[in-house]
N, C-alpha and C positions, 0 to 999 in steps of 0.2 A: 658120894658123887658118882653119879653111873657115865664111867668112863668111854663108853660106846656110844654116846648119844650127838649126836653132831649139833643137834641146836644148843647144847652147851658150849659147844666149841665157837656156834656164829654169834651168837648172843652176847655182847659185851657186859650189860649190869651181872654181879653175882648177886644169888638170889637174898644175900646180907646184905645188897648195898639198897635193895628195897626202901626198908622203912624210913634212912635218910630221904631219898628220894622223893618218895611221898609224903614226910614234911617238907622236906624245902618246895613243892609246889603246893600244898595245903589243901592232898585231898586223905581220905580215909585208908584209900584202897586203887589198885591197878584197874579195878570194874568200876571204881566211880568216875576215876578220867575221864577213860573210853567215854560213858555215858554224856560225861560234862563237854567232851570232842566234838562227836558225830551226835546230829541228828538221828532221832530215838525213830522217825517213821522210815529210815535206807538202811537201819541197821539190820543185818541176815539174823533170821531167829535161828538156822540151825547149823553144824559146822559143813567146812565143806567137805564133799565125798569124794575122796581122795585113798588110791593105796593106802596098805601098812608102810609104815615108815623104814627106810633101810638104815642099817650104821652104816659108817665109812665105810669098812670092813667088807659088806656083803656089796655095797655100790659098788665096789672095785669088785670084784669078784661078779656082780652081775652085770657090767658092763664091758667086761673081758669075754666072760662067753657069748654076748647080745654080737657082741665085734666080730667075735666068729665067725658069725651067718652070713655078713660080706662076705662076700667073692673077690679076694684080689687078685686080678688079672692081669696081665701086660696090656699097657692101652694105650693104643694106636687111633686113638679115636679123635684127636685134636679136637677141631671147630673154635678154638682157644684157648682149653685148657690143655697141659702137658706135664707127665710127669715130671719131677726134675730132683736133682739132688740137693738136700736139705743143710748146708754147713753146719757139722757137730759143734765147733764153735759159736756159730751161729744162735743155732736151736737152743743150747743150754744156758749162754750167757743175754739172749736177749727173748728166744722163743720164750723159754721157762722160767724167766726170771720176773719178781715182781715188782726188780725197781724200774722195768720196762712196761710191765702191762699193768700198771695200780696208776701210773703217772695220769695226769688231766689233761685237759687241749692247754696249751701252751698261752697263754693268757698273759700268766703272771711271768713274763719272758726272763725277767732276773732270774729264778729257779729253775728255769726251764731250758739252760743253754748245751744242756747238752742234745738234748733229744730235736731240739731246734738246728745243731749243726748236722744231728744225722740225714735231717728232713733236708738241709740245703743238700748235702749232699744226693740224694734222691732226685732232688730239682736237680741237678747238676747235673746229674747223666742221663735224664731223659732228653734236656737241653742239647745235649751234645751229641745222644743218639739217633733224637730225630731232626737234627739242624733247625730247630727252634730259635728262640729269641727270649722266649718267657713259660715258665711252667709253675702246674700249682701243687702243693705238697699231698695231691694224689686225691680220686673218686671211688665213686661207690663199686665198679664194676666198668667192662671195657663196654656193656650195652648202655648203660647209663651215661657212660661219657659220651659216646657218639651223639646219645639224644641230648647232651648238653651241649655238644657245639655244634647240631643244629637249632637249639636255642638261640646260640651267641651269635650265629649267621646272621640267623634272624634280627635278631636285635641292632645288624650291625648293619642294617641293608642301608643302603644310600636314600638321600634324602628324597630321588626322583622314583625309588622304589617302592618306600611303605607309600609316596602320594597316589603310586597308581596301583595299591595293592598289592605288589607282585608276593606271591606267595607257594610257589613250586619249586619243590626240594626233591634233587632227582639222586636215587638212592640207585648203586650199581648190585643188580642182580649177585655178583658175587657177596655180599655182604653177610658175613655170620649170621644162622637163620634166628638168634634170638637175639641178635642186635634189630634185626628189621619189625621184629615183633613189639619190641621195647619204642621203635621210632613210632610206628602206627600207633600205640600209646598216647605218647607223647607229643604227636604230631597236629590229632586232630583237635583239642581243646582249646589251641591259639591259635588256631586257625591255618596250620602249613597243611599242604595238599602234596602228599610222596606221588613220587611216579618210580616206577622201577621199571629196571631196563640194564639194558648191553652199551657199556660206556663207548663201547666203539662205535655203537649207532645212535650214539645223544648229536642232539642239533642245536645244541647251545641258543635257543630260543632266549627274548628277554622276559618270557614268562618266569624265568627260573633265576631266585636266589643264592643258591646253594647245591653241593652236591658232596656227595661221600661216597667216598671209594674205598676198596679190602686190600690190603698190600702185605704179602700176597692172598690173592684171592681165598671165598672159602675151602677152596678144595685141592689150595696148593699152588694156583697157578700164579706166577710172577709175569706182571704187567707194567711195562713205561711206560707211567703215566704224564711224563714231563709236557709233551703235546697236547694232551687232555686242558691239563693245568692254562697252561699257555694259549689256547683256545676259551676257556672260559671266563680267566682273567679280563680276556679281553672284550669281552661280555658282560662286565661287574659280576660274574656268575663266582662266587667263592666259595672255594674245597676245603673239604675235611677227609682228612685220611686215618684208617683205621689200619695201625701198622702194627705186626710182630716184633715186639723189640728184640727180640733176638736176631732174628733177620736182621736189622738194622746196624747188626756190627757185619752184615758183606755187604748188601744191596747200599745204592744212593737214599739216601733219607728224602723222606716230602718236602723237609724244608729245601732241600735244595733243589728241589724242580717246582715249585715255587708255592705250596700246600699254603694253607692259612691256618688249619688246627691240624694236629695231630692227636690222634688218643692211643689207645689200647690197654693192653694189662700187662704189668710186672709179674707176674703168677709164676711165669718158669723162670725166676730170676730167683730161684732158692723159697718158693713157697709151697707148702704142698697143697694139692687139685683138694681135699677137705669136702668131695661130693659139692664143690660148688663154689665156695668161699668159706672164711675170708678173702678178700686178693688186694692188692691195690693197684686203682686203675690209675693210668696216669695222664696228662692232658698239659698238653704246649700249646703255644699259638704265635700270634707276630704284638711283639710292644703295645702296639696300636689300642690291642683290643685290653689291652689288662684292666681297664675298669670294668669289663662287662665278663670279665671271669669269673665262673663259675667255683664255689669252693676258697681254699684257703692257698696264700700265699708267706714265703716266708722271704723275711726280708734282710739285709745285714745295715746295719743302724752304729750310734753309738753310745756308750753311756753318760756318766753327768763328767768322769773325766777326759771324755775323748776317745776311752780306746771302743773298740771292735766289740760291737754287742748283734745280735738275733733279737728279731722278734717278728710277729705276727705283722705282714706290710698289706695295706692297703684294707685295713679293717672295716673302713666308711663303706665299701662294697657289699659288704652280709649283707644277711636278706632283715636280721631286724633293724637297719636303719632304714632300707629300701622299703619294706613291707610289702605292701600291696602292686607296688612297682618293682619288683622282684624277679628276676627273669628266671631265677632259680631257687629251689628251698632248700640248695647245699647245707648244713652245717657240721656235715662229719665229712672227715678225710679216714681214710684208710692208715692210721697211723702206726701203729706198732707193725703192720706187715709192709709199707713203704722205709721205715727205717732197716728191717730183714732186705727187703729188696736192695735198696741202695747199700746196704752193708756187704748185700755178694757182689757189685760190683768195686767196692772197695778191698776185698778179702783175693776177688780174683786178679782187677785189675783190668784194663785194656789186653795185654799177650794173653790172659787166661781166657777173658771173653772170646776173643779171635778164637784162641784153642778149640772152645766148647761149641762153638758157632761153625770150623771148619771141621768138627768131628760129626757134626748134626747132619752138616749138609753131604760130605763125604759119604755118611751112612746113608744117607737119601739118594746119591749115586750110585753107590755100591749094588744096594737094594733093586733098583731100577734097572740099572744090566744085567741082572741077575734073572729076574720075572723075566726079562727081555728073551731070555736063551731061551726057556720055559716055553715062548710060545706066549705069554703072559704081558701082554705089551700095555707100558708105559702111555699114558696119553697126555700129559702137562709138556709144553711145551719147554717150557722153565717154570723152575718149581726152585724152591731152599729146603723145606722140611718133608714137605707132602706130596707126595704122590698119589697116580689115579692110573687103577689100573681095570682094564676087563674081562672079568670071569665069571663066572654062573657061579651067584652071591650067596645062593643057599646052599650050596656045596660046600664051599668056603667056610662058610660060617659053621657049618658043623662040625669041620673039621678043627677049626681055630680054635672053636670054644671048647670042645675035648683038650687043647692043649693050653688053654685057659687064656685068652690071645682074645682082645678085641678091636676089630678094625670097625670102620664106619663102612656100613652097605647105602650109597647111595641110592640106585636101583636094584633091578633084579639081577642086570649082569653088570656095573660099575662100583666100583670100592677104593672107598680113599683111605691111602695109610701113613699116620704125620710120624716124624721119628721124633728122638728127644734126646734131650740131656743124657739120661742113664743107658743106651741103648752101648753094647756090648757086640763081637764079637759072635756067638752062640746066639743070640736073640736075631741077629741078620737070619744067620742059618735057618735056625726053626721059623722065620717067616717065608725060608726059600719051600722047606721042608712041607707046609702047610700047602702051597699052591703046588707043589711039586707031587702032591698025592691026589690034590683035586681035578689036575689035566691029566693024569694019569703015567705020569714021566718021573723017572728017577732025581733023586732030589741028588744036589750036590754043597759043595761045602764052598765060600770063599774066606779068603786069610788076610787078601790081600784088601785095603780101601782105595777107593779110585778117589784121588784128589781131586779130578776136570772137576770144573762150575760148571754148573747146568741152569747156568741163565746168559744173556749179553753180556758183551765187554763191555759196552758202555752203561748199565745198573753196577758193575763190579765197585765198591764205595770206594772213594781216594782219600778222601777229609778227614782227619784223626779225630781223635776222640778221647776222652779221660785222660788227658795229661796233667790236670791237677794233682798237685804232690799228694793227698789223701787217698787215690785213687792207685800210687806206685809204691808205697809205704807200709800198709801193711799186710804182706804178702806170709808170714809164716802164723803160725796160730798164739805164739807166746805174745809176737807182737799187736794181732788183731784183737787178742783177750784183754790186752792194758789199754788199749785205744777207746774198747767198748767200754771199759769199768773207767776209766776216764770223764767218759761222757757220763756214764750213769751217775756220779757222784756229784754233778750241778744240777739233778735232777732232783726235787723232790717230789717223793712218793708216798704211797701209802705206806709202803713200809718203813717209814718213817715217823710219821704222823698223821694223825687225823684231816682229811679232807672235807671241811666243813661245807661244801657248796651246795648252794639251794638250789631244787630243781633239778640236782645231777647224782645227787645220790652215789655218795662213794663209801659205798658198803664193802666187806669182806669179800674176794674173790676166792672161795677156797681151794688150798692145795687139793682135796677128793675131786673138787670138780673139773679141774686143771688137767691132771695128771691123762686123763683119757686122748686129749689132744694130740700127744706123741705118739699113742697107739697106730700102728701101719694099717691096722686093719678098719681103722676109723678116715686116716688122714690123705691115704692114697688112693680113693675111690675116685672117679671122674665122673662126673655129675650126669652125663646122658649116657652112662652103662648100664644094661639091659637091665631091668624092673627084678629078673631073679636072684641078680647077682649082689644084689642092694638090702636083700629083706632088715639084715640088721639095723640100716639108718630106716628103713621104711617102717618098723617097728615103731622105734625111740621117736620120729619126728608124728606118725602118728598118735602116740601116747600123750607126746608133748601137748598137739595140738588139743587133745582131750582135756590133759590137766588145764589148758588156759582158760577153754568153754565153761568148764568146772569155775575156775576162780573168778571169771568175769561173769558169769553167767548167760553167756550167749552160744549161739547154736553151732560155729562155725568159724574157725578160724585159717587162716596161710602165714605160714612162714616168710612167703618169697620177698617183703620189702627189708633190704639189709642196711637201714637207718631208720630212726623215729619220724626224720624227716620223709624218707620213701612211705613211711607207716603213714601218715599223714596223707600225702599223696592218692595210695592207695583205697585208703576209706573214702574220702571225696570221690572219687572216680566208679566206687562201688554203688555211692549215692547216686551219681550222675546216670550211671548206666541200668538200676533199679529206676528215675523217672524217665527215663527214656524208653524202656522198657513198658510203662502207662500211656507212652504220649505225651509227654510231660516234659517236651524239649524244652518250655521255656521257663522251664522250671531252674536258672542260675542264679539266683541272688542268695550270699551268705552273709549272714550273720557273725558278726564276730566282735568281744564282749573289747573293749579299749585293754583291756587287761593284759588279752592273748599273747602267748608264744610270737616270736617275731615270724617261726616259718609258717604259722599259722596263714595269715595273710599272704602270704608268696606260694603258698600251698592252694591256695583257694585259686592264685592268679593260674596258676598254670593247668589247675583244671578246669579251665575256663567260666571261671564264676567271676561275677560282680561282689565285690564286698559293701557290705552295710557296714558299720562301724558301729558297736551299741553302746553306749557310757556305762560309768560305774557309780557309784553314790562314794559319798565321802568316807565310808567304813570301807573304802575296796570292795565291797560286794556288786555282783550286777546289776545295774537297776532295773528290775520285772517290768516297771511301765513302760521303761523304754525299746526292754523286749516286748512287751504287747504291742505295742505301737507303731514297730515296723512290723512286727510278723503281719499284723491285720494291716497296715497300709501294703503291702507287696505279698500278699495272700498266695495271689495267683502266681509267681512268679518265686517265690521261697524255696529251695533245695534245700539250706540246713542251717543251723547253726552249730558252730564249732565253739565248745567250749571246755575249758580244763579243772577237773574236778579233784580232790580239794582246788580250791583258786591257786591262780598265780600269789597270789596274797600270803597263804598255804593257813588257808582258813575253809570248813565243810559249810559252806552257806545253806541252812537251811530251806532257803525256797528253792532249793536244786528242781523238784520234783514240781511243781508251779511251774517253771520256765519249761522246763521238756515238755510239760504237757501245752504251753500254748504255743509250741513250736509243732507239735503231731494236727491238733486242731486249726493249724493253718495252711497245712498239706504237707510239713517239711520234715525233714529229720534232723537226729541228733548223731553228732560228732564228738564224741569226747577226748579230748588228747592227754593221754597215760601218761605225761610225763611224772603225776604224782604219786602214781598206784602203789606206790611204797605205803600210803598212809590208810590206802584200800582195804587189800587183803585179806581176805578173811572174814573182813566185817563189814562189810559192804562192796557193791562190784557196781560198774556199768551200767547193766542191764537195770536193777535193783531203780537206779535216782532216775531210771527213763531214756537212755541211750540205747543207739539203734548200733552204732559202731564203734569201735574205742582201738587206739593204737597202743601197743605198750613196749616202752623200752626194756628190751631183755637188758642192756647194757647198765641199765641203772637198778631195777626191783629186782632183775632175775640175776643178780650176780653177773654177770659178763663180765670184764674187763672194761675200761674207759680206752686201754691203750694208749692214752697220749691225745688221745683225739677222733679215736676208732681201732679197732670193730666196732661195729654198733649191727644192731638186729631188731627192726619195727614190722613184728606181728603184728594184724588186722583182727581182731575177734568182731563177728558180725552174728546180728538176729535171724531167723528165717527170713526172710524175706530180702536180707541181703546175700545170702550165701549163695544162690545162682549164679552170681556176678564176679565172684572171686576170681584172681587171676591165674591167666593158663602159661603155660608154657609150648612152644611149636615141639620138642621132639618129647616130652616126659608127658604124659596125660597128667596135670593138676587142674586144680580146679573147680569152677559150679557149673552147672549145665548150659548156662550164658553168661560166660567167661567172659571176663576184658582178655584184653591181650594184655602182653608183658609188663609187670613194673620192674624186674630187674633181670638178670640174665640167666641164671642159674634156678632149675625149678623151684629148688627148695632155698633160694638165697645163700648167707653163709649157713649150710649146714653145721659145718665142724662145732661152729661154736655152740649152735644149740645146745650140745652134748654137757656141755657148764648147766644152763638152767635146767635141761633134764634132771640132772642129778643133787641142782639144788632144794627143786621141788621135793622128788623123791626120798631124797636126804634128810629134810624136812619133815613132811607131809605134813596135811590138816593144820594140826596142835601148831605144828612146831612155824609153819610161817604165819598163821592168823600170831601167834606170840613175837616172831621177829617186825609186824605192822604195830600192835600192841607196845612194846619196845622201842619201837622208833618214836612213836606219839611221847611215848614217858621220855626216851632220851631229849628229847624238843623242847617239853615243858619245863624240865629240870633247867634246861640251860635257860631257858627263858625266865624262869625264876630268880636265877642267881646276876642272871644281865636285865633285866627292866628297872633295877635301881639308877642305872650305868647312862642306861640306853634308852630312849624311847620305843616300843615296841609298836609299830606304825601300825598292824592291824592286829586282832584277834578275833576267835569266836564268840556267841550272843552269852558265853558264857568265861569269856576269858580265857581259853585256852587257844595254844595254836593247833597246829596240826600237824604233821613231821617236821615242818620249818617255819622260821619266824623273821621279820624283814626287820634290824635296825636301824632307826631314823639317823644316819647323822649330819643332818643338814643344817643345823643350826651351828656346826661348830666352824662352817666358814665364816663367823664372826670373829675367830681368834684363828682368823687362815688356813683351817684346816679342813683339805679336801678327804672325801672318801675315799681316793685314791693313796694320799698320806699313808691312813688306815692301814691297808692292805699291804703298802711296802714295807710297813714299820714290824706288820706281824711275819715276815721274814725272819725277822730280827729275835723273834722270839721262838720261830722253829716253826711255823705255820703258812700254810698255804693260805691266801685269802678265802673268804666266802664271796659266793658273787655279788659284784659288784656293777651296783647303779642298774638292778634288772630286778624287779619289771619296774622300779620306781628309782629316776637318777636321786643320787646322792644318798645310797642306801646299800645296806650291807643283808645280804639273805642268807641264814644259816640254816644249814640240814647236817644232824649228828651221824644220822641213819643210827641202826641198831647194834650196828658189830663194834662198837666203840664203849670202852668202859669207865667207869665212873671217876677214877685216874684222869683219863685221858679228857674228861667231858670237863673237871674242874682244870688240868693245865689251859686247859684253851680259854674258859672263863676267866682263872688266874690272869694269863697273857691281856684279855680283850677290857678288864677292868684295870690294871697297870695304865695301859695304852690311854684309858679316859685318864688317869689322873696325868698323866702326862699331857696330854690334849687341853688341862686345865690352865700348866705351868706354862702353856705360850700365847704369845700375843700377836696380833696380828702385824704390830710392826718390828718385829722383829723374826724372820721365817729363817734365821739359821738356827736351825731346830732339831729335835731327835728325832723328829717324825718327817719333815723335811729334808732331811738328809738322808732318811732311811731307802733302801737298805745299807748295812753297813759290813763291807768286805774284808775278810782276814788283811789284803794289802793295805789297806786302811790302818787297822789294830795295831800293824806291825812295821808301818811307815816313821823314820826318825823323828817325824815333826808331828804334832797333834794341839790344832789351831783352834779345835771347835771350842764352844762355851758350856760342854758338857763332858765328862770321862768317859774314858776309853772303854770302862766296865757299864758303863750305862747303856752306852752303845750295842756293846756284843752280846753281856750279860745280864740284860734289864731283871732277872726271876733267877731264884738259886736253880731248878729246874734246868735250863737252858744248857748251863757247862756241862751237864752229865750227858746234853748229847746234841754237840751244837750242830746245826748244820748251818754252814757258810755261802750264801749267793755268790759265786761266782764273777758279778758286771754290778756295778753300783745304778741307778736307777737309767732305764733306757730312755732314750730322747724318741719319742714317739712320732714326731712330725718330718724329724733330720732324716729316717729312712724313706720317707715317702717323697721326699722331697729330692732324694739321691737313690732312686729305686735301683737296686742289686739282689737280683734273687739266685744267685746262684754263686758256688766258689772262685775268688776271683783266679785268672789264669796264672801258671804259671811263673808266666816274666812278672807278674805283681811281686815274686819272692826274690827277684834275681837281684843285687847289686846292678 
């Protein structure tokens, strides 16, 4: 056994559990599969050209020294991102742990209750930071959130609005320069027309919808905006505020001057800057508007007895029931770093935040009469973090950065410098010491902090905040450690058991590729720090980007979209701006197969395309005539078809290469959406079946984390001819030669996390991932072999096989009452996380093994899912007090005096000898899904709810 080899470690079959395998699916050999899989004309004839492969061993070792070549500096550089302190607590029981970052979007809310009360908790204190009413369990980024509520503006204009078109969204010059990059994106495809300008000289015209304002501005400066507000209101003109939540514990919040959305980012609320992200952004608004939010909401509900259950509120809002009416393609939250976030305000508390908020601002006093004496004057009138001061920048700079100190150089002679969380004592000094060599004046030392605000008395906040007991409770580390493993333990994870869901792919996260995340020299870089001081990520994200060219086969790839859904977005956008680029504005009609992705369609809507809708034939496959038939009726008018290869079906349809080609021949391009590329790899790419662009989730093929619901990471890989078009960034040079502007805020997106699929690829190479695609096909067929006796298997290939995942029918069994749903709850009961459920086909179950899951593990979940049928057999429809009906079934349950049902107690808990040796217990007996919606509470309730 060659003990250094890491695809023995990700690989779940051992190479003896083989020849079972390939009987129980009834082929020869691991190469007749494949062959019997995929299509013989898209298959690669040769391997890909990839590095030598690294052990664990030298990963770690050459990711230590690559870390090096960063420069980490002290950075004073804000525009949004800020250093801040990481709780060691924090870090180790939820950063690095993987009953935290292995868990799934919260779906299966019985399992999910703990990671669901962190996330209220999250809701909860941006609620109560920014005087909100309603918030959502967090976005992709604080520029993506701005463009999403001016989305929901949008969406929300008065009925005398959209009839007279009104469509001017007036954007305050102060505004983060890649939030405004990100809006001009997103602005122009549905048609909003930005104006920017000095909100002190806007004229509240009724040409304009909406507006967004920076609190405090970009470069520091703090503005009452309550006037503003109170003038446009009365205008129907409606605000969105893009506020520092840290600020927000001195300054009066938007809500209380009378905002309509609030966004920004959690980032200094204990995440590290990660050159960019992960982060999570987070987003309020007023009651009114919560069907037209954007992202997820969490909700408190109850179960089948009553008590106090979580779950996922107002789910009819996604975008796959919306589709094409879609105002957003949200489907990831930021989840594992919104639970960090809201976990440091639970860790600190209300008095700690205050602390940390009046030691920020104190330093930004300090500092500011300091430059003052200097000579070095101050120009923010009121400021909380940042200041702006003027001095001859190249001076400065060279001095700064000798002492390895970065501020931001506005111009030649103004310089803004944000402080932060960690700022210290001696770090004031050496930024006195730094101007104090540049004007040519003796530097001096201060000891003392100046307390005064340096804003109005009337911004000074009065309104309290986080009085919820959660929030005062656990204040020392012994007790915030049992809080957190508390929660964790209603969670199930991967570490746990196998995560079988189709289309999401819950492969092995490995500890090698993991472990770099904590590295300082990776995680505390700020994303527009000078290009020399970066080479290390500039390296690794370079490379990366080669490896992906490499596996997809195309010419060019970005990192910058930080979800599948942004990745989606992006490619569209790359297409639009390649026929626009021809003349070919009227080139918006998409194609898109009935099959598709839900944000598929909500993707198309926001890049302003028309959707066509294309059928499918009764095997799930596309129908080709039906794609000839519109491509050649809207010829003229065709930008692309979007489609996902293997199918949603998770079938490799052979005419792949037919429909691309009658899609090039009718002017348009191809879109392929990576949600599958697991089954890719190696053996066929993209480029290969006639795709011009492809999205691919790092989150799912490249290892990444699920997080709970997020990080997620949607790479763009494009052909020549789209690689011009790729997107820029205002202060980092990325990009093609004729860049879109922004898809998300941070040049290179969530950088940090790339540093996982770097190292898995690398880890890997060639052999070792074309074997883990390989792997996942065999782990697929296996299960599908040992389940199609059980199960109806609703589609396959022209050859019987599936493809990483297989959809079972179980629709017929609501003839003996039982829903799909049943299914899913009962395998609770047996230790398992459902498979997705009623996607892309209702009343149906889609399994995906992926590759890191071993033959053990492949047969308990078979074991579990064939029990379940013959249980599904012993019921009737008139009788639904049932094991599966009841299911799931809770320890309070088991160990309750009374036991009424018409089954035992052991049937219940321990339907398989399996289960007792390691049962995991749901927490809430099945959630009443309607009762939360119908009693919407998204946040913890207050206080006096506990009091006598």
């Amino acid at each position: 056994m060659k003990t250094d080899s890491f695809a023995l470690r990700h690989l779940g079959p051992r190479e003896n559990d083989l020849p079972k395998m390939l009987e129980t699916i009834g082929v020869a050999s691991l190469d007749q599969l494949i062959q019997e899989t995929i299509p013989a004309d898209i298959r690669l004839k040769n391997p890909l050209d990839l590095e030598h492969i690294m052990t664990e061993y030298e990963y770690a070792n050459h990711i230590r020294l690559l870390g090096r070549t960063n420069k980490v500096y002290k950075s004073y550089i804000g525009l949004g991102y800020h250093p801040t302190i990481v709780p060691p607590a924090i870090q180790r029981n939820i950063f690095e742990n993987p009953g935290w970052y292995t868990a799934y979007t919260p779906y299966q809310a019985e399992i999910a209750q703990g990671r669901l009360e962190a996330i209220l908790n999250f809701q909860t204190m941006v609620i109560e930071l920014t005087g909100m009413e309603i918030a959502n369990a967090s976005l992709l980024d604080e520029s993506t959130a701005a463009a999403e509520a001016m989305a929901l503006l949008f969406d929300v204009r008065s009925r005398d609005q959209k009839k007279n078109n009104v469509c001017k969204f007036f954007v305050s010059e102060e505004i983060l320069p890649q939030t405004l990059s990100v809006l001009e994106t997103r602005s122009a495809p549905i048609g909003v027309e930005l104006v920017i300008g000095n909100h002190q000289e806007f004229d509240f015209s009724e040409e304009f919808f909406g507006a967004i304002l920076q609190y405090p501005g970009k470069y520091g400066q703090v503005h009452d905006y309550a006037g503003f507000i109170q003038k446009a209101n009365a205008k129907e003109i409606k605000v969105a505020v893009a506020a520092d939540i840290l600020s927000l514990v001195k300054l009066t919040p938007p809500g209380e001057m009378g905002a309509d959305v609030v966004v920004g980012t959690t980032q200094r609320f204990g995440i590290p800057m990660g050159y960019g992200g992960p982060h999570a952004a987070y987003f309020a608004t007023k009651e009114e508007y919560k069907r037209s939010m954007p992202g997820r909401i969490i909700g408190v509900s109850q179960d089948a007895n009553g008590n106090r259950a979580l779950r996922m509120a107002l789910q009819t809002r996604e975008q796959h029931i919306k589709r094409e009416k879609a105002t957003s393609n949200i489907c990831t939250a930021q989840v594992l770093l919104s639970v960090m976030a809201g976990m440091f305000a639970v860790y600190h508390g209300p008095k700690g935040l205050k602390y940390i908020a009046n030691k920020v601002h104190s330093s930004a006093v300090t500092l500011a009469e300091a430059l003052n004496k200097l000579g070095v004057y101050q120009t923010n009138t009121a400021f909380f973090d940042t200041i702006v001061v003027k001095a001859d920048a190249q001076k400065v700079r060279a001095i700064a950065e000798k002492q390895e100190i970065n501020f931001y150089y506005i111009d030649n002679e103004t310089i803004s410098i944000s402080l932060n969380e960690t700022i210290l004592s001696p770090d004031i000094n050496q930024i006195i010491a730094v101007f104090a060599e540049a004007v040519g004046k003796e530097a001096f030392e201060v000891s003392q902090y100046n307390s005064d605000s340096n804003y109005p008395e009337n911004l000074n906040r009065t309104s309290e905040f986080l009085t919820h007991e959660v929030f005062n409770k656990y204040h020392s580390e012994t007790s915030l450690m049992r809080y957190i493993k508390k929660l964790e333990r209603k969670d199930l994870s991967l570490n746990h058991s196998m995560i079988a869901l189709g289309s999401c792919t819950m492969k092995l996260n490995a500890a090698a590729e993991m472990l770099p995340l904590s590295m300082p020299y990776w995680n505390t870089i700020h994303p527009f720090a000078p290009l020399d001081q970066v080479q290390g990520y500039i390296k690794m994200l370079k490379k990366l980007e080669h490896q992906l060219n490499v596996i997809t086969g195309f010419a060019g790839t970005t990192l910058q979209p930080n979800s599948g859904a942004q990745g989606e977005y992006a490619g569209l956008m790359t297409i639009r701006a390649y026929h626009q680029s021809r003349g070919d504005d009227q080139r918006n009609i998409c194609l898109i197969p009935a099959s598709a992705h839900g944000t598929n369609p909500a993707s198309a809507a926001m890049a302003g395309m028309k959707i066509i809708v294309t059928k499918t034939m009764e095997n799930g496959n596309i129908d080709v005539e039906d794609v000839r038939e519109k491509a050649l009726k809207y010829k003229d008018q065709l930008s692309c078809l979007m489609v996902t290869y293997p199918s949603t079906h998770g079938v490799f349809e052979s005419a792949i290469r037919e429909i691309t080609q009658i899609i090039h021949d009718n002017g348009g391009l191809v879109y392929m959406d990576g949600a599958n590329m697991n089954a890719q790899v190696g053996l066929t790419n993209p480029a290969t079946i006639g795709a011009d662009v492809c999205h691919l989730n790092l989150h799912k093929t490249f290892a990444i984390p699920h997080g709970g619901g997020g990080p997620g990471v949607g790479p763009i890989c494009v052909n020549e001819k789209l690689v011009p078009f790729l997107p820029s960034n205002p202060l980092i040079p990325v990009g093609g030669e004729k860049a879109i502007t922004a898809i998300s805020g941070a040049p290179y997106g969530s950088a940090l996390v790339c540093l996982i699929s770097y190292g898995y690829i690398c880890m890997l190479g060639s052999e070792g991932i074309t074997n883990a695609t390989k792997y996942a096909i065999l782990n697929a067929n296996y299960m599908k072999a040992r389940l199609e006796e059980h199960y109806p298997i609703l589609y396959s290939g022209e050859k019987g096989r599936a493809a990483h995942e297989m959809i079972l029918d179980c629709r017929a069994f609501k003839a003996k009452g039982i829903e799909v749903t049943d299914i899913a709850k009962r395998l609770m009961d047996y230790g398992y996380h459902a498979p997705t459920v009623s996607f892309p086909v209702a009343g149906t179950l889609m399994v995906e093994p992926t590759e890191s899951e071993d033959v053990a593990e492949l047969d308990r979940f078979c074991d579990a899912m064939i029990a379940i049928r013959k249980e599904i057999e012993a019921t009737t429809a008139e009788e639904p007090n049932n094991v599966l009906k009841n299911a799931p079934h809770t320890l309070a349950m088991l160990t309750a005096d009374t036991w009424l049902l018409p089954y035992t107690r052991e049937t219940a808990a321990y339907p398989l000898e399996y289960v007792a040796e390691n049962k995991f217990w749901p927490s809430v007996r099945r959630v009443d899904e309607t009762y939360g919606d119908r009693n919407l509470i998204c946040s913890c309730a207050p206080i006096e709810a506990y009091m006598d």
